[in-house]
PAKOL-268721 format. One record per residue: x, y, z of N, C-alpha, C in turn; residue in one letter. Coordinates in steps of 0.2 Angstrom, whole numbers, plus 5000, padded with zeros to 4 digits. Example, Ala and Ser with C-alpha at 12.3 -4.5 7.8 and 13.67 -1.06 7.14 Angstrom:
<rs>
506649725039506249785039506649845039a
506449895035506849955036506450005039s
</rs>
This chain:
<rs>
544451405404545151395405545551435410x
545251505412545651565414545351515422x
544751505423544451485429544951415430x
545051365428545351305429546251335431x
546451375427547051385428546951435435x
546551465436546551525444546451445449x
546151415448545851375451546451325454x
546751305446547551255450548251295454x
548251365452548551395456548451405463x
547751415464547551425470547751355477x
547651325471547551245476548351245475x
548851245472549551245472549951285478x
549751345479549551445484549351375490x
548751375491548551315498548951265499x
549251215494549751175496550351185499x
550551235497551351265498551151305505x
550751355506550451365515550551275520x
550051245516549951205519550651155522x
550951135519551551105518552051165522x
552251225521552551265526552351265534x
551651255535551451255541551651175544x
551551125541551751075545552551085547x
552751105543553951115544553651155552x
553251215551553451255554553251205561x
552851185561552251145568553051095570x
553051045566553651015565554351045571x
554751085568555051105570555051125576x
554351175580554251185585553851135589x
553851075586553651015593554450985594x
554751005589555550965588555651005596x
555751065594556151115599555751105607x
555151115608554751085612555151015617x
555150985614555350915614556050925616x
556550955614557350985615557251035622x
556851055622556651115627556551065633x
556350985634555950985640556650925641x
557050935637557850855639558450915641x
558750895644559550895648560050915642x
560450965640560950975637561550995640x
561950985638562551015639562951045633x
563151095636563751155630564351165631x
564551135627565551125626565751205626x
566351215626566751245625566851255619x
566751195614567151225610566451245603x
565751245606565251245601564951195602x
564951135603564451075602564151065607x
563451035607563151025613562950955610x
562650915618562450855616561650865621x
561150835618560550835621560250735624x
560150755629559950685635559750685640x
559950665645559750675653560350665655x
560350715661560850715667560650665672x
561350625673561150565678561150605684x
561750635684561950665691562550685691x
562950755695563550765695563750735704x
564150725702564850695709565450735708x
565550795712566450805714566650815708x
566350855703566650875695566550825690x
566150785690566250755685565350735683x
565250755677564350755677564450685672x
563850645676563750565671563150575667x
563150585659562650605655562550555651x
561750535650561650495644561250525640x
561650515633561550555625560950535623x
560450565618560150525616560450485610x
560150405612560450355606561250355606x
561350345613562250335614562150305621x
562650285622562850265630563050295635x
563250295639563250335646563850375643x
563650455647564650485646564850515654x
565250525655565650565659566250615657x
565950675660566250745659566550785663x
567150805663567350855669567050905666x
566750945672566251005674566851055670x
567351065671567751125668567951125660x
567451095659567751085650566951095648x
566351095650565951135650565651195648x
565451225643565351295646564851315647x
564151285647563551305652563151215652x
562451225656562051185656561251195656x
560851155654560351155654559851105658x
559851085664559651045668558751075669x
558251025663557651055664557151005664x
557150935662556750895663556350885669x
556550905677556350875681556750945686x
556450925694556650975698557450935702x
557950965700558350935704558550945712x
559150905715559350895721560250945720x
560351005721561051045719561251055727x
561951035726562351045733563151075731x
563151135736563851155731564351185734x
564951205733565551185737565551225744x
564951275742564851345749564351315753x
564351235751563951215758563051225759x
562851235753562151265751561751215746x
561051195749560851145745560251185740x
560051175736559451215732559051155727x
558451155728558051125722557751155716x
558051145710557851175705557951165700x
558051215693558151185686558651235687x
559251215682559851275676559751265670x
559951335668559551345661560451375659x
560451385651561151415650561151475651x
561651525653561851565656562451625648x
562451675648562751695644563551695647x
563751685652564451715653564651615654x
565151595652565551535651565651515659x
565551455662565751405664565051415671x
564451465668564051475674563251465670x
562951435676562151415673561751435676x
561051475674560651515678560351445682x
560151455688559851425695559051455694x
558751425691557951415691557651405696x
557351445701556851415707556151455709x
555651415705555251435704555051535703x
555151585703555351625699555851655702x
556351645707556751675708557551645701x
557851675699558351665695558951695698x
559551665701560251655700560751645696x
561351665697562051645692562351565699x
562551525694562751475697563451455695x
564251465697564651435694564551365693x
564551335686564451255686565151225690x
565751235692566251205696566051205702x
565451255705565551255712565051195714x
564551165708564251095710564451045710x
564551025717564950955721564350895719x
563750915720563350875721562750875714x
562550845711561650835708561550805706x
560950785707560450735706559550715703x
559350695701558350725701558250715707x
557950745709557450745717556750715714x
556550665715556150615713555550605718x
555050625715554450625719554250555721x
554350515717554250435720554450415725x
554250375729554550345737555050295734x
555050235729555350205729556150225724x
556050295721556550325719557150345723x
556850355730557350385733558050345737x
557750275736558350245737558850215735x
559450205737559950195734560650145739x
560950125735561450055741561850025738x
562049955741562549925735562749865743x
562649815738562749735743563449705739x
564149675744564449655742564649565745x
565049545741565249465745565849435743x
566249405748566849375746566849305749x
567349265745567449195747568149195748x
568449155750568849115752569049045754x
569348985751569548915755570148895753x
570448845756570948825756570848735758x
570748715751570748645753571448605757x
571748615759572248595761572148605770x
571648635772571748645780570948655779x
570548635771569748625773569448685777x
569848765775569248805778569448875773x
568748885774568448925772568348995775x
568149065772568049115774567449155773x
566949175771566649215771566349295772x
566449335767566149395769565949445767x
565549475771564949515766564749595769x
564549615764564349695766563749715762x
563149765765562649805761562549865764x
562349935761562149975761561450005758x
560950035763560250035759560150115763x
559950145758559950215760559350255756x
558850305761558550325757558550405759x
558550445755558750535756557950565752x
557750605757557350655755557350715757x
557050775757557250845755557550865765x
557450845769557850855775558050785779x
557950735776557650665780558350605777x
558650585781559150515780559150465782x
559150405782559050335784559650295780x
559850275784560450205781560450175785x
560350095783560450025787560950015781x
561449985785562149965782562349875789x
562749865784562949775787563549755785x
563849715788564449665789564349615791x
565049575788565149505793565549465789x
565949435796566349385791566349325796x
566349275793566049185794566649155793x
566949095798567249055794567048975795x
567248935790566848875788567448805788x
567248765792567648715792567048635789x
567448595789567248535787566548505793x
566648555800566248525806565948585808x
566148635808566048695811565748755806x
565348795808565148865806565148925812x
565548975810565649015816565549085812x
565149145817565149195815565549225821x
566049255817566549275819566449355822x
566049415817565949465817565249465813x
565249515816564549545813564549605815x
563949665811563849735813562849755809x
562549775812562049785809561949835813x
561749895808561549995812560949995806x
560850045810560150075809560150165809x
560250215806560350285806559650325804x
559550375807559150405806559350475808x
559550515799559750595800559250645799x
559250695803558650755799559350825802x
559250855794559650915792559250985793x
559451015800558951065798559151125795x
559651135791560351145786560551115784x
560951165778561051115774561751075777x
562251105783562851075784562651045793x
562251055798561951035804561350995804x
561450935808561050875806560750845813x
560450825818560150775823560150715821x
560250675823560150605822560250565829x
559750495827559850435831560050385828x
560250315831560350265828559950205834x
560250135831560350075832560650025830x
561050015835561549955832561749895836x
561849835832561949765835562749765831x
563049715836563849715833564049635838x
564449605835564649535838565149535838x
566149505841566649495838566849445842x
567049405840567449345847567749345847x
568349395844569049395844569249435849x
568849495852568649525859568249515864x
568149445862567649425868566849445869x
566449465863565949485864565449445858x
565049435862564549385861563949435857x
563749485861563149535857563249585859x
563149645858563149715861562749755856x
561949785859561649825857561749895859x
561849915855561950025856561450055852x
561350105858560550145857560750205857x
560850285852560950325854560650375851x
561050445852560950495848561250565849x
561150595844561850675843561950695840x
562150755839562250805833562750805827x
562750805822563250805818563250885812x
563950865808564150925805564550905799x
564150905793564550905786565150965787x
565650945788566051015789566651015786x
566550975779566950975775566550965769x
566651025763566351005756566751025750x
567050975745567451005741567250965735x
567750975729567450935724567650865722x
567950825727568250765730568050735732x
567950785737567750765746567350775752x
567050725754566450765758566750725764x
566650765771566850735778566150775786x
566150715788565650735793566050705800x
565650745804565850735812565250725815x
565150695819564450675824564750655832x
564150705835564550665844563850655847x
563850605854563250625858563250575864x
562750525865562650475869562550445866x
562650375871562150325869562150275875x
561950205875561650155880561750105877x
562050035881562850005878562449925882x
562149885880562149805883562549775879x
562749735884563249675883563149625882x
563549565879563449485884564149455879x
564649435885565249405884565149335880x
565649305880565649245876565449205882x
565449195887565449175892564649165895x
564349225893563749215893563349265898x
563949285902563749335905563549435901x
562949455904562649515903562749545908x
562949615904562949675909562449715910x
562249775916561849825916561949855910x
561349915908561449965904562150005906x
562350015901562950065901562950145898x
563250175901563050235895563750255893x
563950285888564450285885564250385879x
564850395880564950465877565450445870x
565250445864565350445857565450505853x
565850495848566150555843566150515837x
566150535831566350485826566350515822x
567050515816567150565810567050525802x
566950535797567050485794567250525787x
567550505782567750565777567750495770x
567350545763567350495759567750545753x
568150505749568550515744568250495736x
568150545734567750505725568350555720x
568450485716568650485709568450475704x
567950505698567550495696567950485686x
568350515686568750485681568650415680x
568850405675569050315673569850305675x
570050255682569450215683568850245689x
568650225689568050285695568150225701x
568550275707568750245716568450305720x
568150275726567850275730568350255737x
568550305741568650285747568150305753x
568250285757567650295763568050265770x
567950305773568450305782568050325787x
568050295790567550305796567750265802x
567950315808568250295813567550315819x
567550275823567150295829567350275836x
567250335841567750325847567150325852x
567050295860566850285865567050275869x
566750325875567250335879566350315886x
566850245890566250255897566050275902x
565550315904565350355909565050305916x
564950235914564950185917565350155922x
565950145914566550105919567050135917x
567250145924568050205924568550175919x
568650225916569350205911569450175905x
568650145903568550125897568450145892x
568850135887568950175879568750085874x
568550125868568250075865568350135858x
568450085852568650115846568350085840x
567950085835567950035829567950055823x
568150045818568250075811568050045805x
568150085802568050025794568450095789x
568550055782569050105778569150045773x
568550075768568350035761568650075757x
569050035752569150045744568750005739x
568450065736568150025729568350045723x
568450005717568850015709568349985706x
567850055703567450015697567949955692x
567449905690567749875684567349845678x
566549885681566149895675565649915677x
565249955673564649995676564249955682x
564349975688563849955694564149895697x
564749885695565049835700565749855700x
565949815706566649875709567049815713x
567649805713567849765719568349825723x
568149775730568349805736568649775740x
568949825742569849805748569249835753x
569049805761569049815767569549815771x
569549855775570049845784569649855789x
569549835794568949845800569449825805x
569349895811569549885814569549885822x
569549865827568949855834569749855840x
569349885844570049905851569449915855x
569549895862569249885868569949895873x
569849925877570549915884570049885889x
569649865889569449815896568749775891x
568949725887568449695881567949655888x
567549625886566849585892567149535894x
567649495889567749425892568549445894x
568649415903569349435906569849395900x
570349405898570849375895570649385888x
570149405886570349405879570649475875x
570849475869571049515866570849595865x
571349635867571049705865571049755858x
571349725855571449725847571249665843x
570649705836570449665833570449705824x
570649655820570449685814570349635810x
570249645804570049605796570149625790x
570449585787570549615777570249585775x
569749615772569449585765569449605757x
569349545755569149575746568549545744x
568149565740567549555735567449595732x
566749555729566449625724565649635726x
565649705723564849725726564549755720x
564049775720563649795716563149835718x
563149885715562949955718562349975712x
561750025716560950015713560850085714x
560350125711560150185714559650195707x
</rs>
């Protein structure tokens, strides 16, 4: 009896280990599992555990686990945990870094994880973050828009569209971006404008950049049948805030023609500067402004100045689609075709939809 009953204890002693070690295994795959996801720490105690999509100009886009996407201003915050992945950190002093944050003991700052070196990072001062995604087909990102217009009453129609395709690695930029706008009659189809470039940035800092391009442009409103530009120069992120980013670029470039008329010119060479400044609103509603002017000046033909712009408004109005207010605007003082027009512009509206 004394044998059966040491015997049921024993096995009850083994079960209760038993059953303690799973909680304990348990627990520490829990924690494991919480160790390798994206959290954030309130201010006022609470944390929410998920991934970081990304911050933008103060405002970080979080998805919760088992909830839907959030958005948070960074100063309401009191630290962070950025650790599933190596990310892409850019910050208002102008400085990019690739790494993880981990929580920090002092309020509104997270340590800067890079491979063993460890920093204090104020969370405010990050304008920018992202994952930096080892996959080729991650790294790219855009957004294609389109608008209509008709008026049965005079039988015409408008048309117009924009896309952006962009792909960013750890020094290296490319964007091919387009316009155009078409108008449509009962007998006719006319491409009225058009723009297709081709950019290619290498930063060998984080705020000094080289770059060349390619670009085809058409407008008949200035007499111009096709013009191919071929160039290259240096630029300068020389603006970084929690808002707002702004870039400057100048250099050469090599400038073909052919009027409406039909006539081509020689190569031309032409001296360019171009600033372009973008505005992010990431509150609800979330706006996007973006301005980009660019000036030429010709080294061919005395006295010619040439100017063309663009200055897009976007207003989310649900995740990943946006409608947009365009103005495009085009000046030439000696355009290819004699008599035509030396001021040219366009308003548009549509909607786009944006991918990354």
């Amino acid at each position: 009896m004394k044998r059966f009953l040491l015997l049921n204890i024993s096995c009850y002693v083994c079960l209760l280990a038993f059953s303690q070690s799973l909680k304990d295994t348990s627990h520490v795959l829990k924690d494991t599992a919480h160790s390798l996801k994206d959290t954030l720490f309130f201010m006022n105690g609470t944390k929410v555990i998920g991934e970081i999509k990304s911050i933008k100009l103060g405002v970080i886009t979080f998805d919760p686990d088992d909830a839907n996407d959030i958005t948070v201003q960074l100063r309401k915050l009191k630290s962070i945990a950025a650790v599933r992945t190596v990310f892409r950190i850019e910050t208002t002093g102008q400085r990019v870094f690739y790494g993880q944050l981990k929580p920090h003991p002092l309020d509104q700052f997270a340590r800067l994880i890079q491979g063993s070196d460890s920093s204090s990072l104020l969370i405010e001062d990050i304008t920018v973050l992202y994952p930096f995604r080892k996959a080729f087909i991650n790294r790219f990102s855009g957004n294609v828009g389109v608008g209509f217009s008709y008026t049965r009453s005079s039988d015409f129609g408008q048309i117009n569209f924009n896309g952006r395709l962009a792909y960013v690695d750890r020094n290296e930029e490319i964007v091919i971006s387009t316009s155009g706008n078409y108008s449509i009659t009962d007998t006719t189809f006319s491409r009225d404008r058009e723009n297709l470039s081709l950019k290619y940035n290498y930063y060998w800092s984080p705020t000094w950049f080289a770059g060349g391009f390619l670009s085809y442009q058409r407008n008949l409103e200035l007499g111009l049948a096709r013009r191919y530009l071929e160039g290259g120069g240096v630029g300068n992120k020389y603006l970084t805030t929690k808002h707002v980013f702004g870039t400057a670029t100048g250099g050469l470039l090599l400038n073909q023609e052919k009027n409406t008329e039909g006539t081509s010119t020689n190569t031309l060479t032409e001296m360019f500067g171009q600033v372009q400044f973008n505005f992010f609103k990431f509150t609800k509603p979330e706006v996007h402004l973006n301005l980009t002017q660019s000036f030429y000046y010709s080294l061919s033909q005395a006295g010619r100045f040439r100017n063309d712009g663009e200055t897009t408004l976007s207003w989310e109005l649900i995740k990943d689609f946006d409608l947009n207010f365009s103005f495009y605007n085009n000046y030439d003082n000696q355009p290819p075709t004699a008599g035509a027009r030396k001021f040219d512009f366009s308003i548009t509206f549509g909607l786009s939809y944006s991918f990354e």
